[in-house]
C-alpha positions in Angstrom: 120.6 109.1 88.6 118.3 106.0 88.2 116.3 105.4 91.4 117.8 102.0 92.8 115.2 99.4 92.1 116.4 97.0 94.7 115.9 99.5 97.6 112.2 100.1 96.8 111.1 95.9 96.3 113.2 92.4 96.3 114.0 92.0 92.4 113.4 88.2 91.4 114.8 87.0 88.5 113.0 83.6 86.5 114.0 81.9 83.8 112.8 81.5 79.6 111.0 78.4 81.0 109.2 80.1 83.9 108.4 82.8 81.6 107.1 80.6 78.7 104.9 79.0 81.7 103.5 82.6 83.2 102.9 84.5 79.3 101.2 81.3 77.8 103.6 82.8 74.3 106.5 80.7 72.4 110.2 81.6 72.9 110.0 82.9 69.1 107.1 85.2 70.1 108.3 86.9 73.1 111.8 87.7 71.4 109.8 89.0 68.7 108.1 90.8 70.9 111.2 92.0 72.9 112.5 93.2 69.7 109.1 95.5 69.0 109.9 96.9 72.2 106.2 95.0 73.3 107.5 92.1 75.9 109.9 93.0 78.8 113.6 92.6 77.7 115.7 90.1 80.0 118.8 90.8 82.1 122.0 89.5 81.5 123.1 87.8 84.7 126.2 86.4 83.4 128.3 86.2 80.4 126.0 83.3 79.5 122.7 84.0 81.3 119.7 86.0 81.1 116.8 86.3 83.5 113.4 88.3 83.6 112.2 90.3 86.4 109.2 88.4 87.5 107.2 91.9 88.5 108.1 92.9 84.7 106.5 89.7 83.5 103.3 90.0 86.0 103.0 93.6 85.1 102.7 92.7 81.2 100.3 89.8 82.1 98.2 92.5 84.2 98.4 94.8 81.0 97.0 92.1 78.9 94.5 91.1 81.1 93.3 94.8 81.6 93.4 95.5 77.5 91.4 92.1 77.2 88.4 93.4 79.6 88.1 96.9 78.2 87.9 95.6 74.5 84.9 93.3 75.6 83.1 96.0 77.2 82.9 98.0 73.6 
């Protein structure tokens, strides 16, 4: 059984434009990205609707950061 994520932290869910604004990437980058299994896939909400889980997004971000710093210490 998959552990219930909403019991262990509140889940928040943004928006393309929120996540466009915290990745610094194009929309056509991050669902190419998605599609490379390399970016965080979205949620669907609704029939029409998708969000992200914002600790998804700052745990990629964090990822990025941490693969930047240990490339410039080579």
């Amino acid at each position: 059984m998959e552990k219930d994520m909403a019991s262990s932290s509140e889940i928040r869910f943004i928006k393309l434009p929120e996540v466009l604004a915290l990745c610094g990437r194009s929309k056509s980058s991050i669902y190419g990205a998605i599609k490379k299994g390399e970016f965080p896939a979205p949620v669907k909400l609704s029939r029409r609707s998708v969000g992200w889980i914002h600790s998804e997004i700052a745990s990629w971000a964090a990822a990025r950061v941490r693969a930047s710093r240990s490339h410039a210490q080579r």
